[in-house]
C-alpha positions in Angstrom: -6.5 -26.2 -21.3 -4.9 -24.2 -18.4 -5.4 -20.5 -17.5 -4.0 -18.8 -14.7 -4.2 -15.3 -13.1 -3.2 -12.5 -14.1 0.4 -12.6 -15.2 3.0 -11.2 -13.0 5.7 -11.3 -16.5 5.6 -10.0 -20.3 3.9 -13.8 -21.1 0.5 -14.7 -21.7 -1.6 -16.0 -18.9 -5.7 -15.8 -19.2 -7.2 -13.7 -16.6 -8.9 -15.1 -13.1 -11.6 -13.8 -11.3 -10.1 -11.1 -8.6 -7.7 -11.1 -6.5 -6.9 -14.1 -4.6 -6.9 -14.7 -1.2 -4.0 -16.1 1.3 -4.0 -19.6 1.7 -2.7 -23.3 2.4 -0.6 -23.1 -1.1 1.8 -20.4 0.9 2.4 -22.5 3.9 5.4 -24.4 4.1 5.3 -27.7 2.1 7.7 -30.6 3.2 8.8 -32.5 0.2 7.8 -36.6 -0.1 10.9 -38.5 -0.1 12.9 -39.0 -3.4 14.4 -42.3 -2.6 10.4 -43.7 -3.4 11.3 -46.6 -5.9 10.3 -46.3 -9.4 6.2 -46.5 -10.5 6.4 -46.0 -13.8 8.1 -48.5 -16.5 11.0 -47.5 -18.5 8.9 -49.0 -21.5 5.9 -46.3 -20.3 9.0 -43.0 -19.5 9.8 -44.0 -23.4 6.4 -44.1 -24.8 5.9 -41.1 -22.8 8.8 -39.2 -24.5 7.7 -40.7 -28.4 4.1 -40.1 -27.8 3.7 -37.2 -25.1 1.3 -38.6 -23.1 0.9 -41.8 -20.9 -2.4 -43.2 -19.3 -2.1 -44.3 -15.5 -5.1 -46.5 -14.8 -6.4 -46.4 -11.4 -4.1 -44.0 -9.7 -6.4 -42.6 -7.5 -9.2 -44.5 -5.4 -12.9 -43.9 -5.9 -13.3 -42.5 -2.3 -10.6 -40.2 -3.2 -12.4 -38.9 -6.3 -15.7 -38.3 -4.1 -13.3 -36.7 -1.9 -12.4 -34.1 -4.8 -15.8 -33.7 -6.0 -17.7 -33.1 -2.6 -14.5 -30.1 -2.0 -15.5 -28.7 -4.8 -19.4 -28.7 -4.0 -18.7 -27.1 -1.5 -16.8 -24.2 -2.8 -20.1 -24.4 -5.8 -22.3 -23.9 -3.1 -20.4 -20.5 -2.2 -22.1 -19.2 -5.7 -18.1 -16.7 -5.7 -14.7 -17.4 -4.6 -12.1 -14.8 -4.8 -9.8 -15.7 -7.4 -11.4 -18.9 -7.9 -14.9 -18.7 -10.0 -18.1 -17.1 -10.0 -21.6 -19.5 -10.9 -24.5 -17.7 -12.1 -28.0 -18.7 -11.4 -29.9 -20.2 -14.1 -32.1 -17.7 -15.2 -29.0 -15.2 -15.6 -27.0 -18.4 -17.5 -28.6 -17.4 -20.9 -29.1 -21.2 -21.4 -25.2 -21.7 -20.9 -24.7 -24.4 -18.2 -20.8 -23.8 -17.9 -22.1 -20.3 -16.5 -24.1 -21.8 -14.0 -21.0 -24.3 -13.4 -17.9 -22.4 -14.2 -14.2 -23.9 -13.9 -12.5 -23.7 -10.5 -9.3 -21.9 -11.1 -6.6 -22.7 -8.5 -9.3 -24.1 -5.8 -6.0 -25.4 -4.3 -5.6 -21.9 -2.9 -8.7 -22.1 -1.2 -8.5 -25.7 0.1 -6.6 -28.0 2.0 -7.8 -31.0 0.5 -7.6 -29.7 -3.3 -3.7 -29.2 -2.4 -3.8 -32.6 -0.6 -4.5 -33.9 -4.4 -2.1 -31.5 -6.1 0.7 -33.1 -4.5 -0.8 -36.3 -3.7 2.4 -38.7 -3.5 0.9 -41.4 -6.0 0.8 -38.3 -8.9 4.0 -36.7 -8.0 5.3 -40.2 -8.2 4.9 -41.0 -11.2 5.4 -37.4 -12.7 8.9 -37.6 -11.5 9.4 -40.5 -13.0 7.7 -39.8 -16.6 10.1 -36.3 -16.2 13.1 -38.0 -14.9 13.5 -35.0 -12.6 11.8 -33.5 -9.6 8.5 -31.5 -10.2 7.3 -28.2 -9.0 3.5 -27.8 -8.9 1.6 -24.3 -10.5 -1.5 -25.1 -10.9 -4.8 -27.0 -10.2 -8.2 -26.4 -11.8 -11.6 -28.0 -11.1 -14.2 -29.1 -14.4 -17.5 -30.2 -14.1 -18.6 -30.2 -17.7 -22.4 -30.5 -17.1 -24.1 -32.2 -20.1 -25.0 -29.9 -22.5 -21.7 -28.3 -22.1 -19.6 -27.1 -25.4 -16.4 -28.4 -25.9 -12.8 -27.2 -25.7 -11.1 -26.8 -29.4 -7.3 -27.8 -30.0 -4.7 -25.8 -27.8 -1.3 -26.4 -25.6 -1.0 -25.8 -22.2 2.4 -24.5 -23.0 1.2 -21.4 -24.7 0.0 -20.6 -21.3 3.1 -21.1 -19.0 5.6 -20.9 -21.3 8.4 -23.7 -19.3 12.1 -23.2 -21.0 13.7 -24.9 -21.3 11.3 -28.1 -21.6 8.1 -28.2 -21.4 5.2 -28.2 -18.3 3.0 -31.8 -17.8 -0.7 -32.3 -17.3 -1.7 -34.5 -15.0 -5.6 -35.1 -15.8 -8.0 -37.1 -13.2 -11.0 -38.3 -14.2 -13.4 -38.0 -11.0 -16.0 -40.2 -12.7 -16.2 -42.7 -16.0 -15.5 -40.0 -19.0 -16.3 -41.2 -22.6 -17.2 -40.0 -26.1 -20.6 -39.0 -24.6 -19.8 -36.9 -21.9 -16.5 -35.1 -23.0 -13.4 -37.0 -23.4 -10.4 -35.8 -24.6 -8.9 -36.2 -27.6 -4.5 -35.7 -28.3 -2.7 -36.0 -31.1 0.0 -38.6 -30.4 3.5 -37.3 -31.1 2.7 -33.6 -31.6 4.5 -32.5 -28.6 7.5 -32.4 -30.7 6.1 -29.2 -32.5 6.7 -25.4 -31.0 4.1 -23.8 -29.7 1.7 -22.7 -32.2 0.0 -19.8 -33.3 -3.6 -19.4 -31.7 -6.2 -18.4 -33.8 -9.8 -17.7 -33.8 -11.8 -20.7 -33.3 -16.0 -21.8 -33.3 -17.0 -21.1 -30.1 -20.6 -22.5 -30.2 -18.7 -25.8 -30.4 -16.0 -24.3 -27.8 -16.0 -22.7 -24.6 -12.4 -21.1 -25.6 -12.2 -18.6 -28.3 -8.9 -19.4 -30.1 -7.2 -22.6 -31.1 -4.6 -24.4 -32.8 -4.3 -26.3 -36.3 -2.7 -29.7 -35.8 -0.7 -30.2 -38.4 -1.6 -32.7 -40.7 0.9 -35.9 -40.2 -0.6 -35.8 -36.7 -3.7 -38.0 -36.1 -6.0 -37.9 -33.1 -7.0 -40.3 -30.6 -9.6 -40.5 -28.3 -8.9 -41.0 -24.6 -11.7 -42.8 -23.0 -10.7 -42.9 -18.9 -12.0 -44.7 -15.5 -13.1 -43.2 -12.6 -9.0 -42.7 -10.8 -7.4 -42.8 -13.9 -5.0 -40.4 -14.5 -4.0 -39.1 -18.1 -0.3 -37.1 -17.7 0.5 -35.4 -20.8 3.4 -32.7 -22.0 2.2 -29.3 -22.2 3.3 -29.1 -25.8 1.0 -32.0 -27.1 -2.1 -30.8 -29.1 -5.1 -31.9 -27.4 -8.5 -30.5 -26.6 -12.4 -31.7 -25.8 -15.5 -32.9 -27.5 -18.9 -31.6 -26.5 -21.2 -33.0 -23.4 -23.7 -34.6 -25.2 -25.1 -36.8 -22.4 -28.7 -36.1 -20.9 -27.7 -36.4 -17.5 -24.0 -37.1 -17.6 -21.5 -34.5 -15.9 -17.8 -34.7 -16.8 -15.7 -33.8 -13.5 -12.5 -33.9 -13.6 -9.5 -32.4 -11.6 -6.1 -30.9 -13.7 -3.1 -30.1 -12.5 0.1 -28.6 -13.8 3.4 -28.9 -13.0 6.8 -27.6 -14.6 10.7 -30.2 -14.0 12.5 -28.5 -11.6 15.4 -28.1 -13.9 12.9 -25.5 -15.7 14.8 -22.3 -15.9 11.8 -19.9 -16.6 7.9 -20.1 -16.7 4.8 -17.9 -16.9 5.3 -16.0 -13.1 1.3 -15.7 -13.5 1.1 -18.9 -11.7 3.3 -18.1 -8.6 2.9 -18.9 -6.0 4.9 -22.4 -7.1 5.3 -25.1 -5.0 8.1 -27.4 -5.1 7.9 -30.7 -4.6 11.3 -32.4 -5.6 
């Protein structure tokens, strides 16, 4: 799922938490070099395009994940960022743990490091490569999923930034081992190939969003179980979402990130300030 602030344009963007603050994200961002040799197979760009998602196994290092997840305890420890999330203490949660550990929206505004890993050369790499065009980067969000959290029912990213023509991509980084237990994802192979679809109201004491969409029925879904690095890089038109954290003790962190081709004409302003990374 991806939200962004609010929108600056006529399309739909969820609201973010105040107003937010200048940062590292509007300083000037020199490109990585787009003679880097190919990362990605043509065999994986294909599958990619027939499927709308592709799995990169270790594209991150472990160190680098503790890297992400000690930025954003930091920031957590803050209880409010502008613009970025407000945790509640547990006796004002109402038994809701995603209260007491909200989403970090855009934490790449706030910190050097969570921008480092927006446009971490290894990502933008292969995004380029899965796109077969140069990237521009909107967005980065932080999850921690605490067990006991709810879920997140069937959606697009694509309703939210609304890329034309084309579509936005995911790139999803599992900080830690993510599984059945503690949250994985699950996608619906092929279903990128469908317009965006109508939202409607959804369950949510088995979601944390309130609206969804209904995969159409010759779609099937598939669970993606992911590594500590891995990345999962998926188009923001595939139907995906999130099953519940039912681990005792298990958190679910993870670090998303969306991007839009360059040769995207329009998006969702909302998400602005963009950075482009060609």
């Amino acid at each position: 799922m991806t939200e962004g602030p609010p929108a600056k344009s006529s399309l739909p963007a969820a609201s973010g938490d105040g107003d937010t603050p200048r940062s590292a994200c509007e300083e000037e961002y020199v490109p990585q070099d787009r003679r880097a040799p190919k990362v990605v197979s043509e065999a994986d760009v294909q599958s990619y395009e027939e499927q709308g998602y592709h799995l990169g196994r270790g594209v991150l290092a472990a160190d680098e994940c503790d890297e992400i997840i000690g930025r954003a305890e930091e920031l957590h420890a803050r209880k409010h960022v502008p613009g970025c999330f407000r945790a509640a203490d547990v006796d004002e949660s109402d038994g809701d743990p995603l209260r007491v550990y909200p989403r970090m929206m855009h934490p790449h505004r706030v910190d050097d490091r969570c921008l480092h890993y927006l446009t971490h050369p290894s990502v933008v790499a292969i995004l380029r490569d899965l796109l077969r065009d140069g990237v521009t980067a909107l967005q980065s969000m932080f999850y921690w999923k605490p067990p006991g959290a709810r879920g997140q029912a069937y959606h697009q990213d694509d309703f939210y930034l609304q890329t034309k023509p084309g579509a936005c991509i995911a790139a999803w980084t599992a900080l830690e081992r993510i599984d059945a237990e503690n949250g994985a994802l699950r996608v619906f192979p092929g279903s990128h190939a469908e317009d965006i679809l109508d939202m409607l109201p959804t369950n949510t004491a088995f979601s944390f969003t309130s609206e969804a969409v209904t995969p159409p029925a010759q779609y099937a879904n598939t669970l993606v179980e992911m590594d500590k690095g891995d990345v999962l890089f998926f188009d923001g038109r595939l139907i995906h979402g999130s099953l519940p954290n039912v681990s005792d003790e298990r958190f679910r962190r993870a670090y998303i990130c969306h991007y839009i081709p360059e040769s995207a004409a329009s998006y969702n302003h909302g998400y602005d300030p963009a950075i482009p990374l060609r």
